[in-house]
DSSP file (Angstrom, degrees, kcal/mol; ACC not computed):
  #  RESIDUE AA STRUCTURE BP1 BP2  ACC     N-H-->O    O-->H-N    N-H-->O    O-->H-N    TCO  KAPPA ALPHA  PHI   PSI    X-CA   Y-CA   Z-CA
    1    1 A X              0   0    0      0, 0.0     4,-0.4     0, 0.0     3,-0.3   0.000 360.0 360.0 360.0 -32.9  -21.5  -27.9   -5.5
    2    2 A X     >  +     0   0    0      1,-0.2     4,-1.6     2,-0.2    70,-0.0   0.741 360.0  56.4 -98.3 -18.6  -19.2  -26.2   -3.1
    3    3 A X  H  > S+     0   0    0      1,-0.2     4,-1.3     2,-0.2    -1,-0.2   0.712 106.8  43.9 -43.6 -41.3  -16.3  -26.9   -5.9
    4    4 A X  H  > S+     0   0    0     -3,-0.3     4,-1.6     2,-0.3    -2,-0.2   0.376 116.5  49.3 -95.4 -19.2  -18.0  -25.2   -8.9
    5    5 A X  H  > S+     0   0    0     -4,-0.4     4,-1.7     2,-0.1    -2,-0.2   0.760 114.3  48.7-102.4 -58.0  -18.8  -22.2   -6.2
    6    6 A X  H  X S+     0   0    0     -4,-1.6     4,-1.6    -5,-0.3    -2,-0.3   0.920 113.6  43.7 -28.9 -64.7  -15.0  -22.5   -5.3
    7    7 A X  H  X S+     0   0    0     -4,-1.3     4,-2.1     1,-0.2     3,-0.3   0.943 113.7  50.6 -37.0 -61.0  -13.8  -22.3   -9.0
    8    8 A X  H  X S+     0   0    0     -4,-1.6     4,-4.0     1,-0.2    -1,-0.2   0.683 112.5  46.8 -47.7 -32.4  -16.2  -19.6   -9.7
    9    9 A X  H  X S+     0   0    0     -4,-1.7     4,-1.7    -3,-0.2    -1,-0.2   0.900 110.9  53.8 -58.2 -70.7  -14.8  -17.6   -6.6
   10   10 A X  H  X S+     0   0    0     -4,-1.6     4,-2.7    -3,-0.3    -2,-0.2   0.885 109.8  41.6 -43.5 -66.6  -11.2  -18.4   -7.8
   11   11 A X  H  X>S+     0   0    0     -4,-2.1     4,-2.4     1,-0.2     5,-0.5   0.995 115.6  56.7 -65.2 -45.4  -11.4  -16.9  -11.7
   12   12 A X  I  X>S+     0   0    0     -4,-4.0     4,-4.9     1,-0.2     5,-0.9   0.889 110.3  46.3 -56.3 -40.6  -13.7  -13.6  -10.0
   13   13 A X  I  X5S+     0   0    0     -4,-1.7     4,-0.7     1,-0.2    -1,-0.2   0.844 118.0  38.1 -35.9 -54.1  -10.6  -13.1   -7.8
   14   14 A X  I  X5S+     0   0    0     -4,-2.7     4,-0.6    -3,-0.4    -1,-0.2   0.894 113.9  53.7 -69.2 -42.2   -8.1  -13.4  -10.5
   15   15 A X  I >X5S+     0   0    0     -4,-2.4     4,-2.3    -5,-0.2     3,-1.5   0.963 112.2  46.5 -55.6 -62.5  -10.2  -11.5  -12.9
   16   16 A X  I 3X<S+     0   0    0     -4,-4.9     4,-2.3    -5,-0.5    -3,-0.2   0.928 105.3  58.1 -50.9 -33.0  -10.5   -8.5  -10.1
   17   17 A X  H 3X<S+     0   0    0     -5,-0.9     4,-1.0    -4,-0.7    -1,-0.2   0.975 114.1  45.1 -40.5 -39.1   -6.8   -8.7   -9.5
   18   18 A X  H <X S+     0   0    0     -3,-1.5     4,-2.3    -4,-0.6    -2,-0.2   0.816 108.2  47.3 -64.2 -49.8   -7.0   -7.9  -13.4
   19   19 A X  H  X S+     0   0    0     -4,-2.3     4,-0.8     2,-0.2    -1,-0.2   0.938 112.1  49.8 -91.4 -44.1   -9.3   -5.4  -13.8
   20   20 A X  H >< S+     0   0    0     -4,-2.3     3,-1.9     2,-0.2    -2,-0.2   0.590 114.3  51.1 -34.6-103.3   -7.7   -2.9  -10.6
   21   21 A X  H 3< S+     0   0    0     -4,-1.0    -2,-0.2     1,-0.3    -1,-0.1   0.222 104.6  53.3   6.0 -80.3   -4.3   -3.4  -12.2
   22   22 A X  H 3< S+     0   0    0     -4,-2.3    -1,-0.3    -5,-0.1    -2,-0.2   0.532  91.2 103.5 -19.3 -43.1   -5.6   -2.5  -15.5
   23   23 A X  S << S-     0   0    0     -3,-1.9     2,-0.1    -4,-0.8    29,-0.1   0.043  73.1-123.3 -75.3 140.4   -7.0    0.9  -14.0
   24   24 A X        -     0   0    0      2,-0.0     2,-0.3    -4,-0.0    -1,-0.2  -0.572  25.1-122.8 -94.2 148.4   -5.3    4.1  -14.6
   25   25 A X        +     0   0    0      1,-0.2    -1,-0.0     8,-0.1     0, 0.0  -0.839  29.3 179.6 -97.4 149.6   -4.4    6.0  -11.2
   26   26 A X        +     0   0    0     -2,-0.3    -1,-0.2     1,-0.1    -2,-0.0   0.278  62.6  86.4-120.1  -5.4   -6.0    9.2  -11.6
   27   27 A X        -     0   0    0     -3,-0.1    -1,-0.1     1,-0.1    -2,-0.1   0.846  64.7-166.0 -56.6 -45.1   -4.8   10.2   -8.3
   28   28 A X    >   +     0   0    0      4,-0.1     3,-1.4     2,-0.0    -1,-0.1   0.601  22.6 162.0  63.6  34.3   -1.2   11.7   -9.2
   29   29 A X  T 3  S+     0   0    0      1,-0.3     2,-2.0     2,-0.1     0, 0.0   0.701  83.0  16.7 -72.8-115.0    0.0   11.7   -5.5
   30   30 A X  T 3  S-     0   0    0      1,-0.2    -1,-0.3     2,-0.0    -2,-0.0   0.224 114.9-109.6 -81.4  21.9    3.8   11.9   -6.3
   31   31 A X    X   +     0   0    0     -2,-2.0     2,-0.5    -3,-1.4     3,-0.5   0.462  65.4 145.0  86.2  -7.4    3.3   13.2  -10.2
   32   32 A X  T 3   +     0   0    0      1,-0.2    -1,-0.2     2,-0.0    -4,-0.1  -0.603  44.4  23.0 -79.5 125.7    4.3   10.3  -12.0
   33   33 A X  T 3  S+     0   0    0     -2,-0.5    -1,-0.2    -5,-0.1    -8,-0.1   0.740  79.0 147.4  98.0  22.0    3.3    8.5  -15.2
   34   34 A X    <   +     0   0    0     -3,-0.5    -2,-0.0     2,-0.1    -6,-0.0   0.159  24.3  70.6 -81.4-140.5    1.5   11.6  -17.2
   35   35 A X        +     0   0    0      1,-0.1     0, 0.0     5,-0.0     0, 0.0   0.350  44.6 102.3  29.1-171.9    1.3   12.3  -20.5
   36   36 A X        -     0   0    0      4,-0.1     2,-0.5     2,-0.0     4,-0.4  -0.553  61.7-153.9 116.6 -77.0   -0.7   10.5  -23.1
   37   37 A X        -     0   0    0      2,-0.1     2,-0.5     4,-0.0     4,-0.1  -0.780  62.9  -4.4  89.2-144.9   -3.7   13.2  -23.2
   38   38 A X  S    S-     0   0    0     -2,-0.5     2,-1.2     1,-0.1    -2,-0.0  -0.735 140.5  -1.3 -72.8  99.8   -7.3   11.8  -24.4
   39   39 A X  S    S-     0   0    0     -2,-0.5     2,-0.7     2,-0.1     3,-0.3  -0.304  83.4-139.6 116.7 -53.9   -6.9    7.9  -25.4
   40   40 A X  S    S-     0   0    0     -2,-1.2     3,-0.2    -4,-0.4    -2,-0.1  -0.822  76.9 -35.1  81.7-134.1   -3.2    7.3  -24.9
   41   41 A X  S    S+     0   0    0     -2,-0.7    -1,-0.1     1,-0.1    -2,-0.1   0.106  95.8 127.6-135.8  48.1   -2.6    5.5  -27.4
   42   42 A X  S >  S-     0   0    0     -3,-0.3     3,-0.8     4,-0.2    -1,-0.1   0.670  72.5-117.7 -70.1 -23.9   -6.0    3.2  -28.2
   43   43 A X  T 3   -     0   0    0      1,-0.2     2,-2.7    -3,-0.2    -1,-0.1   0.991  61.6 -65.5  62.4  46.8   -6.3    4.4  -32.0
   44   44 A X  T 3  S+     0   0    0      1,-0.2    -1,-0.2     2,-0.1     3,-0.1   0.031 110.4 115.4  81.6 -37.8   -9.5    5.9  -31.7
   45   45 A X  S <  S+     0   0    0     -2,-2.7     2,-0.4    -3,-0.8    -1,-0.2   0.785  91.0   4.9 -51.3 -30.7  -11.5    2.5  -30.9
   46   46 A X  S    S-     0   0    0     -7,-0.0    -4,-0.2     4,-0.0    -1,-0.2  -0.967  81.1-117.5-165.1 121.4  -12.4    3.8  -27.3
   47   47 A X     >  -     0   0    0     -2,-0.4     4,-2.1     1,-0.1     5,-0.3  -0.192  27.6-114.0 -59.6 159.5  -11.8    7.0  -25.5
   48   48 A X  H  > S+     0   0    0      2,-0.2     4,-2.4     3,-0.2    -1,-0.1   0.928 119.4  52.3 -50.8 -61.0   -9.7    7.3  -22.5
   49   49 A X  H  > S+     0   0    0      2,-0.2     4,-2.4     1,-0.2     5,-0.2   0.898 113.0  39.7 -33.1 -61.1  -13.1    8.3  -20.6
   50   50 A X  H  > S+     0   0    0      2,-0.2     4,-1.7     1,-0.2    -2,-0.2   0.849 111.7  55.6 -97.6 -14.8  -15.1    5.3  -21.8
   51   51 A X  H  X S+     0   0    0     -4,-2.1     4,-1.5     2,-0.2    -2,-0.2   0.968 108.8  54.3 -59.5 -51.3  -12.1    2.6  -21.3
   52   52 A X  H >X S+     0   0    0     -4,-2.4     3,-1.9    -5,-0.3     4,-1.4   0.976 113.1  40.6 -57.0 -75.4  -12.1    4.1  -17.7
   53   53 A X  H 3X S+     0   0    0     -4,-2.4     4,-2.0     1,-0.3    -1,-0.2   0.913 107.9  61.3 -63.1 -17.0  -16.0    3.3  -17.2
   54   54 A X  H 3X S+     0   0    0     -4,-1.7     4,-0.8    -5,-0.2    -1,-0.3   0.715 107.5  37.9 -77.0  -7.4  -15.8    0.6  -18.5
   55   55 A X  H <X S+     0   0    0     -3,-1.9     4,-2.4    -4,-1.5    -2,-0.2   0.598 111.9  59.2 -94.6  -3.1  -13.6   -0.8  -16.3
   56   56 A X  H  X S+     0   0    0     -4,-1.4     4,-0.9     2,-0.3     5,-0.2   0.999 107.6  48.2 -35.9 -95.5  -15.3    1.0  -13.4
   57   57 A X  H  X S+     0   0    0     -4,-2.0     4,-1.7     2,-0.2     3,-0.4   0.603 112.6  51.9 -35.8 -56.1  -18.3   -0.9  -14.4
   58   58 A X  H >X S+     0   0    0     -4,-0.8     3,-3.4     1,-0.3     4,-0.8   0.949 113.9  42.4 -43.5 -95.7  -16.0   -4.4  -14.6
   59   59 A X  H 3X S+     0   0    0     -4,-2.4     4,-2.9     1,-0.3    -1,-0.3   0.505 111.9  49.8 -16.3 -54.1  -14.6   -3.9  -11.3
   60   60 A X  H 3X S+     0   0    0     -4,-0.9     4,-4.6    -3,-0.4    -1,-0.3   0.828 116.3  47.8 -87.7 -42.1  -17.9   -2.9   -9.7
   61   61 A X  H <X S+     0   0    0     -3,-3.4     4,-1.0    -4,-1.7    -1,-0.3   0.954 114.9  40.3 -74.4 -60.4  -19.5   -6.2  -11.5
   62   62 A X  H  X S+     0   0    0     -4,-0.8     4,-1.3     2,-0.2    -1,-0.2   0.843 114.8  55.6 -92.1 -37.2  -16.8   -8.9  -10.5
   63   63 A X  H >X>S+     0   0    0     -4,-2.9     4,-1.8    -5,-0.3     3,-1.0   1.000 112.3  46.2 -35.1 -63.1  -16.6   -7.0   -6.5
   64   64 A X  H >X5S+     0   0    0     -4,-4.6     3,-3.8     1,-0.3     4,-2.4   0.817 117.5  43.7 -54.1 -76.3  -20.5   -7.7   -6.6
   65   65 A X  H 3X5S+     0   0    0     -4,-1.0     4,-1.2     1,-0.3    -1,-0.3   0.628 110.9  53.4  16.9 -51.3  -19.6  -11.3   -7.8
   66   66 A X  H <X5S+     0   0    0     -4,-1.3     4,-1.0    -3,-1.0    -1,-0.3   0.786 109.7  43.4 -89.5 -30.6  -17.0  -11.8   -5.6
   67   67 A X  H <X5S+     0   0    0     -3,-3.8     4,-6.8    -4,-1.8     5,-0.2   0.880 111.6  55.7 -79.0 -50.9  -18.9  -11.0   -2.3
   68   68 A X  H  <<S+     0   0    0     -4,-2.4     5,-0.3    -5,-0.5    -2,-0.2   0.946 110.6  44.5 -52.8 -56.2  -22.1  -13.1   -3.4
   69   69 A X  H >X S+     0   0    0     -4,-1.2     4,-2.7     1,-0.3     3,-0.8   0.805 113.3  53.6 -78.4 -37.1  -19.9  -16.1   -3.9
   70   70 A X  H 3X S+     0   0    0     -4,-1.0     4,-1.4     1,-0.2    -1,-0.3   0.940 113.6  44.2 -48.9 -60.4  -18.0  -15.3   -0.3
   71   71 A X  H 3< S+     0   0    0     -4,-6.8    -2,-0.3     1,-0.2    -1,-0.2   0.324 110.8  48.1 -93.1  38.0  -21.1  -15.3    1.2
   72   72 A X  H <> S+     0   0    0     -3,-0.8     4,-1.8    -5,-0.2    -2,-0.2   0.478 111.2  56.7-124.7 -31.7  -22.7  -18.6   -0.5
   73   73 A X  H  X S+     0   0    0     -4,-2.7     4,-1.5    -5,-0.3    -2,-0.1   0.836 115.8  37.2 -53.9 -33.8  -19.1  -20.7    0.4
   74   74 A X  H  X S+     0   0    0     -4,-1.4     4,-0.7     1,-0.2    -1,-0.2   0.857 111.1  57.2-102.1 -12.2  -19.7  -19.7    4.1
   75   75 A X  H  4 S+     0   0    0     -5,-0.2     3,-0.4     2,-0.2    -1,-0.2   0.921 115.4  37.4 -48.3 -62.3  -23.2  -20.1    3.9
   76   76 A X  H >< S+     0   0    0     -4,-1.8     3,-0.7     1,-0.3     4,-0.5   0.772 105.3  70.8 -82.9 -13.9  -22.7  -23.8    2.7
   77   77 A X  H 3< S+     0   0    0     -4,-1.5     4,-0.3     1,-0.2    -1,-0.3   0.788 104.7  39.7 -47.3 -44.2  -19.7  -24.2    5.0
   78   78 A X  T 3< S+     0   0    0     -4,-0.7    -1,-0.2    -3,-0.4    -2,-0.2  -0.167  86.6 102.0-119.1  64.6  -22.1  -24.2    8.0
   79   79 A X  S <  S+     0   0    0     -3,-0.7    -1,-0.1     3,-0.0    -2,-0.1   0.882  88.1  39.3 -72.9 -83.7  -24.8  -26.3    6.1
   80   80 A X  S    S+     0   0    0     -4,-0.5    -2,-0.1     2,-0.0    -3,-0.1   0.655  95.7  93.1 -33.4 -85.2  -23.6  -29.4    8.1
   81   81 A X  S    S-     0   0    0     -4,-0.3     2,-0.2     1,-0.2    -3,-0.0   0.381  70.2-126.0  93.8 112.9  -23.0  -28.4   11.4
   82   82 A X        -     0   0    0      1,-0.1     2,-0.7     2,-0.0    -1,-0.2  -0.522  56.5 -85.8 -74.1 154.6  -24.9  -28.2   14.5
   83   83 A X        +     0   0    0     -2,-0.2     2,-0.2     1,-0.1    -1,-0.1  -0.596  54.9 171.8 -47.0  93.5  -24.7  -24.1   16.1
   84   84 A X        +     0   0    0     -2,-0.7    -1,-0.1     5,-0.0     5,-0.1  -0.536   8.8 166.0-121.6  77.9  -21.4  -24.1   18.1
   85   85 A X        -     0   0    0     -2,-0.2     0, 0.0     1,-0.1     0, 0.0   0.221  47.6-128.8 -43.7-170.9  -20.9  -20.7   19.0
   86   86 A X  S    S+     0   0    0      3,-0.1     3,-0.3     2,-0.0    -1,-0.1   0.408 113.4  57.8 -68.4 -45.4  -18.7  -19.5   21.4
   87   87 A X  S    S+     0   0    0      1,-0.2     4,-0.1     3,-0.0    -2,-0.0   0.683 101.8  65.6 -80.3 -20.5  -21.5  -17.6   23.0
   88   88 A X  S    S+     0   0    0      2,-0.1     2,-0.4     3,-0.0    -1,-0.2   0.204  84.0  71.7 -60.5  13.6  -23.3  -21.0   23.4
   89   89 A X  S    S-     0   0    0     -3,-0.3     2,-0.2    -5,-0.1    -3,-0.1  -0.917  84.9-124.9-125.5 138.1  -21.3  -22.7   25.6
   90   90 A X        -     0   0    0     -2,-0.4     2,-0.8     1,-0.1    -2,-0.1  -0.631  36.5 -91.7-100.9 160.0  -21.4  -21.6   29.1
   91   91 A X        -     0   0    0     -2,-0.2     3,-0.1    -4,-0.1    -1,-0.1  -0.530  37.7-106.8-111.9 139.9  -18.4  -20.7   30.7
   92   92 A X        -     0   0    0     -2,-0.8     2,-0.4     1,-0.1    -1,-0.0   0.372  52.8 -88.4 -29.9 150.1  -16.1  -23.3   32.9
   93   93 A X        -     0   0    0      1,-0.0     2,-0.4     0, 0.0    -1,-0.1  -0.526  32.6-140.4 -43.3 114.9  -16.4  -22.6   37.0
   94   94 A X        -     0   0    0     -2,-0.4     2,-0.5    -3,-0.1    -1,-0.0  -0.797  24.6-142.8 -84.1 128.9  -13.9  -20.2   37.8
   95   95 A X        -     0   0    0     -2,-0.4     0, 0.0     1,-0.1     0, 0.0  -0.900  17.7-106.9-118.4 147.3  -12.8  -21.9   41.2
   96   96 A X        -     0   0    0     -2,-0.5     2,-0.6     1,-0.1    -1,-0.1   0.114  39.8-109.7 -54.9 166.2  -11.8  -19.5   44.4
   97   97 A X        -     0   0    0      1,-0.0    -1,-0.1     2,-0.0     0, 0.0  -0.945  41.8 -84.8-108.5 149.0   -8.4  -19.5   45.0
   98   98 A X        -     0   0    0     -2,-0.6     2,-0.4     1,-0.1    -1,-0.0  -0.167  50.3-174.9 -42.7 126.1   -7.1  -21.2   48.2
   99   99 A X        -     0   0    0     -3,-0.0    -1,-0.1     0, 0.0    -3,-0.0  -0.965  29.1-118.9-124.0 101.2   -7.5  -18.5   50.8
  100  100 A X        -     0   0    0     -2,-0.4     4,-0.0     1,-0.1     0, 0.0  -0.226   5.9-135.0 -34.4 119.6   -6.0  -19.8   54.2
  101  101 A X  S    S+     0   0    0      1,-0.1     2,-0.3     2,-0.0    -1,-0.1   0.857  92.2  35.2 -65.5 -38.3   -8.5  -20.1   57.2
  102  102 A X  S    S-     0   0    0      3,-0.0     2,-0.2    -3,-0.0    -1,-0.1  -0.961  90.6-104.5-130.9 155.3   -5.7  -18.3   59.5
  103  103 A X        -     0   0    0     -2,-0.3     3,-0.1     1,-0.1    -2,-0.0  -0.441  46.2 -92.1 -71.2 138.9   -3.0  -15.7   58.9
  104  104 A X        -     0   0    0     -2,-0.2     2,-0.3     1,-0.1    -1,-0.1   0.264  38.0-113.5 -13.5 144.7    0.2  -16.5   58.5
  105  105 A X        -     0   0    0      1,-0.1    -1,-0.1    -3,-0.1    -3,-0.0  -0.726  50.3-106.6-111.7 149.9    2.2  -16.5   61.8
  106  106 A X        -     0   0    0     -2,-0.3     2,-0.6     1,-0.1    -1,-0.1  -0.322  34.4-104.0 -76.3-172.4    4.8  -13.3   61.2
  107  107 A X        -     0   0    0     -3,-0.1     2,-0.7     2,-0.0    -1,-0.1  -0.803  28.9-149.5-108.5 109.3    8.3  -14.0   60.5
  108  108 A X              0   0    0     -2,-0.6    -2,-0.0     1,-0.2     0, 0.0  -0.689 360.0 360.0-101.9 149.8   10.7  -13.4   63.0
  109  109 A X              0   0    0     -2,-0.7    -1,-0.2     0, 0.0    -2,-0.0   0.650 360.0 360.0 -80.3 360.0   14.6  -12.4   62.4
């Protein structure tokens, strides 16, 4: 089971990789990469507009995907496994340090 949740895991990863990439920056922080207009150059089949939400929508689908399957690996990761926190374990005896019962005699030159 934890193989097939592993595979699945693997293609949403690659697939999200996919679908950012894909994604037009709409940001324009140092102005590069315009033109185009409405479409680019899609030949009508899909606006510029609905190729962008539709990959929106992708992303947002394969994220959700992507989380669920993160948290069902670590879920089944600690299946097995008795509870060994950190915060369960109490923590070792700190032992005093060696304090001498009398001072030190001074030093003469």
């Amino acid at each position: 089971m934890q193989q097939v949740v592993l595979v699945i895991h693997l293609l949403l990863a690659i697939s999200l990789v996919c679908a950012v990439l894909l994604q037009k920056n709409e940001g324009g922080g140092l102005g590069m990469g315009g033109g185009g207009g409405q479409g680019g150059g899609m030949g009508g089949l899909m606006t510029g507009r609905a190729a962008s939400n539709l990959l929106t929508r992708t992303t947002a689908i394969l994220a959700a995907g992507f989380m669920c399957t993160s948290l069902t690996m670590a879920i089944m990761a600690g299946q097995g496994r008795e509870s060994k926190s950190i915060l369960d374990t109490p923590l070792p005896a700190i032992e005093k340090l060696a304090v001498p019962s009398e001072p030190a005699a001074p030093v003469a030159n």
